[in-house]
N, C-alpha and C positions, 0 to 999 in steps of 0.2 A: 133773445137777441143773439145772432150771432157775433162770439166773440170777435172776431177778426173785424167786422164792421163798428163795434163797440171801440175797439182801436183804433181806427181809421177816423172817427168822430171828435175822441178824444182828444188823438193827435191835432188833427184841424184846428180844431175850437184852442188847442192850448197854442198852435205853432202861429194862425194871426191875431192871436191876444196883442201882442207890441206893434202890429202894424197901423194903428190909429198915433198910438206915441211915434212912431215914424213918420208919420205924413204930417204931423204939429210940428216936429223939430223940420222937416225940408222945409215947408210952408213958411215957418216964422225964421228960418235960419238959426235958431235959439238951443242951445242943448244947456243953457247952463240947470235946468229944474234933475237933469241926467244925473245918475250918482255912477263913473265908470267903476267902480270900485264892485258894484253888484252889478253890472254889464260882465265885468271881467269872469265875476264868481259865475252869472248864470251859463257863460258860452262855455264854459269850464263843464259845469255839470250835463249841458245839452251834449256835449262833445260826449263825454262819457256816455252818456245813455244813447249816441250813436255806435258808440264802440258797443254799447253790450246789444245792440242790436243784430249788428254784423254777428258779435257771437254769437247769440240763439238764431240768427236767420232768420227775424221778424221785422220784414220790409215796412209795414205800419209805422215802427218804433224807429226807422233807420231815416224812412222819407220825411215823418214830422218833425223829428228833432233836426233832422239835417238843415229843414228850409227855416227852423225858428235859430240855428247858427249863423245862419246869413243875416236874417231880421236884423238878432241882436249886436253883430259884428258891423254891418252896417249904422245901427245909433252907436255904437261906437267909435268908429270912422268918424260921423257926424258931431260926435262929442269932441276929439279932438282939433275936428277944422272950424268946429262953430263955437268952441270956448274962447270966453274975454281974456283979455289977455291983461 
């Protein structure tokens, strides 16, 4: 298999892992099950693994991590406007 499409696959399947937990918290308005604590940790490490993208110039690694930053930056948005107060 081509590497490059091995990455591309990779990336996919990892970057709409959290978009089903997205459409539960829109849907229910609900974020309290969210831990922001590991929202924080993961955009943290996605972020990185966008930067060492850019460094080696592997667009695979730049575009999946880039849209699972949004994903998860989004439930965290969410987390904040939809937590009990």
């Amino acid at each position: 298999m081509n590497e490059n499409l091995l990455g591309i696959i990779a990336g996919v399947l990892t970057s709409v892992s959290m978009i089903p937990q997205l459409v539960k918290v829109l849907k229910e308005k609900n974020a309290d099950e969210l831990s922001w604590i590991m929202l924080l940790i993961l955009i943290s490490g996605l972020s990185l693994w966008v930067w060492y993208g850019f460094v080696k110039d592997e667009l695979p690694i730049i575009l999946s991590n880039s849209f699972a930053v949004l994903v998860n930056s989004i439930l965290l948005i969410c987390y904040i406007i939809y937590k009990k107060k």
